[in-house]
N, CA, C and O of each residue as an XYZ file, in Angstrom:
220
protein
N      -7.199    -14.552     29.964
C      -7.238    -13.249     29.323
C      -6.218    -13.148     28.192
O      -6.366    -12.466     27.178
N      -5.105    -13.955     28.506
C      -3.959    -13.980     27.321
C      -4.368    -14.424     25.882
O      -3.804    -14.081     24.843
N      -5.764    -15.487     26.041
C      -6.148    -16.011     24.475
C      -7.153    -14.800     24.250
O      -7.098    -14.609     23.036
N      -7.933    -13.998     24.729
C      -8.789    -13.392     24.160
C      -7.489    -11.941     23.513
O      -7.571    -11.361     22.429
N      -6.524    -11.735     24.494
C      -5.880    -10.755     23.900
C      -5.144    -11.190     22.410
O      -4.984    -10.481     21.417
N      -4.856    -12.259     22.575
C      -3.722    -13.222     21.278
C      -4.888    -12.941     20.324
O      -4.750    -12.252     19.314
N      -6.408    -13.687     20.811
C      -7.132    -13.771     19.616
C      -7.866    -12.043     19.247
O      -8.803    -12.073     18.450
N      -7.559    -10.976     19.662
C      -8.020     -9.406     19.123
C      -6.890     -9.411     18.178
O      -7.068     -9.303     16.965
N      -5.728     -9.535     18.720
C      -4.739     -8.812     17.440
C      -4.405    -10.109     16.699
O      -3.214    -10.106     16.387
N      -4.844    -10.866     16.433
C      -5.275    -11.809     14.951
C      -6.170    -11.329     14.068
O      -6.108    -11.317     12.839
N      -7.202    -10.840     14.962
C      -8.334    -10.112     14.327
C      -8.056     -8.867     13.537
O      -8.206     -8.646     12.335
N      -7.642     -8.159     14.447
C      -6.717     -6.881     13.904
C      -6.068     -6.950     12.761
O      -6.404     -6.197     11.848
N      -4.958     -7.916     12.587
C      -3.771     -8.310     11.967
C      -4.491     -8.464     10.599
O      -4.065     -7.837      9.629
N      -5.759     -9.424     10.475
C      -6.247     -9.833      9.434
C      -7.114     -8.635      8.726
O      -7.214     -8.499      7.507
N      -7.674     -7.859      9.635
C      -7.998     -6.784      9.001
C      -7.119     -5.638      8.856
O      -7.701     -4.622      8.476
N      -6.005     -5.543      9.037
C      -4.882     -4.619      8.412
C      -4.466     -5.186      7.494
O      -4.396     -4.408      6.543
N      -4.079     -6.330      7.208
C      -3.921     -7.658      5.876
C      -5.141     -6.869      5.391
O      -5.052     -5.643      5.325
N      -5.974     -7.326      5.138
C      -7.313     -7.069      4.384
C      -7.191     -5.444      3.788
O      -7.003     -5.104      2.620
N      -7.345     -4.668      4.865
C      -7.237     -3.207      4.378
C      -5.992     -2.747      3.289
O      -6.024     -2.074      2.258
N      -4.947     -3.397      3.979
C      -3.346     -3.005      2.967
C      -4.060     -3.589      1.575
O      -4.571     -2.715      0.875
N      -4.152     -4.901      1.111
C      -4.372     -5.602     -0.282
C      -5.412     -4.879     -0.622
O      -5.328     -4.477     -1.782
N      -6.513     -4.503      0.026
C      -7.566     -3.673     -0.971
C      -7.282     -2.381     -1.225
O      -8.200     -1.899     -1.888
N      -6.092     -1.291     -0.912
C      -5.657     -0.275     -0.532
C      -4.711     -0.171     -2.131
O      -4.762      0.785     -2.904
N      -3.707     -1.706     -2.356
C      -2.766     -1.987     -2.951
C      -3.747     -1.995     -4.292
O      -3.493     -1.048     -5.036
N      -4.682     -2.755     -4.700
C      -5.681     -3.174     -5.242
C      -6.171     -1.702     -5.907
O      -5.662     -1.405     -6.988
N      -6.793     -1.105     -5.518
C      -7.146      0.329     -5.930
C      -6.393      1.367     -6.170
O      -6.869      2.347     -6.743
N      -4.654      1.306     -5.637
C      -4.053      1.900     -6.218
C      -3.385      1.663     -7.528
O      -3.055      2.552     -8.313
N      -3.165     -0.007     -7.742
C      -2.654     -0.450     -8.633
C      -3.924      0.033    -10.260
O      -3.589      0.563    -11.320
N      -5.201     -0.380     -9.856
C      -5.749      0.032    -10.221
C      -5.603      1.738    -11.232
O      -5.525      1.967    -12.439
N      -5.616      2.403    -10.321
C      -5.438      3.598    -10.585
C      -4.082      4.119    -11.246
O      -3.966      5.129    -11.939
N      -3.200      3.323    -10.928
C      -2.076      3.707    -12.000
C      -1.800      2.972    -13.507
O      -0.994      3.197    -14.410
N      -3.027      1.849    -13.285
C      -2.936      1.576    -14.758
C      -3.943      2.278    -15.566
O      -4.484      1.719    -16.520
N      -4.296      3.859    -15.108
C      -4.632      4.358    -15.587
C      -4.203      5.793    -16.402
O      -4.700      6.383    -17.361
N      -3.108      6.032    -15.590
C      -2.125      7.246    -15.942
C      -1.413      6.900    -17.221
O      -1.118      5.790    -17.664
N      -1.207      8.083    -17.704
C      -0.372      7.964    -18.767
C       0.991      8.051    -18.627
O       1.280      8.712    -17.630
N       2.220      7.523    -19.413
C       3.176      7.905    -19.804
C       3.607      8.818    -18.566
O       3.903      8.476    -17.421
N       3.534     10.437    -19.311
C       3.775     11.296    -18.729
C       3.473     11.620    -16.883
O       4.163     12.228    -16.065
N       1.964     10.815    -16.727
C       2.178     10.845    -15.314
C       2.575      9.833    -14.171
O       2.351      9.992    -12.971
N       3.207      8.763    -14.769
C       3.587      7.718    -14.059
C       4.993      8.375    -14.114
O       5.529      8.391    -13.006
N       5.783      8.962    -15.189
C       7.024      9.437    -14.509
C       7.130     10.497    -13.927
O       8.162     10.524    -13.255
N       6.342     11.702    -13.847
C       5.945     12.347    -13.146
C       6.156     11.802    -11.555
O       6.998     11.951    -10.669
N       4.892     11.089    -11.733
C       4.842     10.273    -10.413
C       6.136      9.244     -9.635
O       5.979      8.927     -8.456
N       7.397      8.775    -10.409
C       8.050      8.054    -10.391
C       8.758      9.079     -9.661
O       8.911      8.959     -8.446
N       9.348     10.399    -10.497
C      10.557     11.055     -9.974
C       9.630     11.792     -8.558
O      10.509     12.012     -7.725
N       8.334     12.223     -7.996
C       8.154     12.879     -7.074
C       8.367     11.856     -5.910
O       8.662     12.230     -4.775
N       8.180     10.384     -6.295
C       8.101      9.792     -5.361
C       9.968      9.265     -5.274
O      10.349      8.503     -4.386
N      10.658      9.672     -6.042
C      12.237      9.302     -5.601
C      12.854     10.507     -4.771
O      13.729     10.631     -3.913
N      11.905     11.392     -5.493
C      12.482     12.606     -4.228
C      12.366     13.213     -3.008
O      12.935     14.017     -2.269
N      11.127     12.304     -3.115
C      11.067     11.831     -1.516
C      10.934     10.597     -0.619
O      10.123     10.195      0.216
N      12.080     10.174     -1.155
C      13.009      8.701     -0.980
C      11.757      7.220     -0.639
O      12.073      6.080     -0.301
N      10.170      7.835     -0.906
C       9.349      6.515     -0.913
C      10.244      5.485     -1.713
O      10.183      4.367     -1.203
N      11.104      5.559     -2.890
C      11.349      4.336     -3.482
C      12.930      5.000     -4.485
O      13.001      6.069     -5.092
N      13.987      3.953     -4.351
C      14.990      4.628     -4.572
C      15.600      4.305     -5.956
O      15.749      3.130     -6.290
N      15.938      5.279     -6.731
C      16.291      4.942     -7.794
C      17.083      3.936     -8.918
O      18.230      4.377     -8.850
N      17.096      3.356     -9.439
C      17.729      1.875     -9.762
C      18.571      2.473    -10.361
O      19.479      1.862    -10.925
């Protein structure tokens, strides 16, 4: 029962891998679509709420 459990969360694992990069993929996407103004927009909402910290 220990290999069928080992082998679900491989399965799992690879499809959370899978989901994150296509997730990353479409967002990256989408911000090379903003302008200027809303990527810093977007920069300072997301420092102020500490997703990513200021250099």
């Amino acid at each position: 029962m220990n290999n069928t459990s080992s082998d679900c969360n491989k399965m799992y694992s690879f499809s959370d891998e899978y989901r994150r990069e296509e997730l990353i993929k479409k967002i990256e996407h989408a911000l090379s679509r903003l302008t200027l103004e809303e990527l810093e927009a977007l920069l300072y909402d997301m420092i102020t709420k500490n997703y990513i910290n200021e250099f």
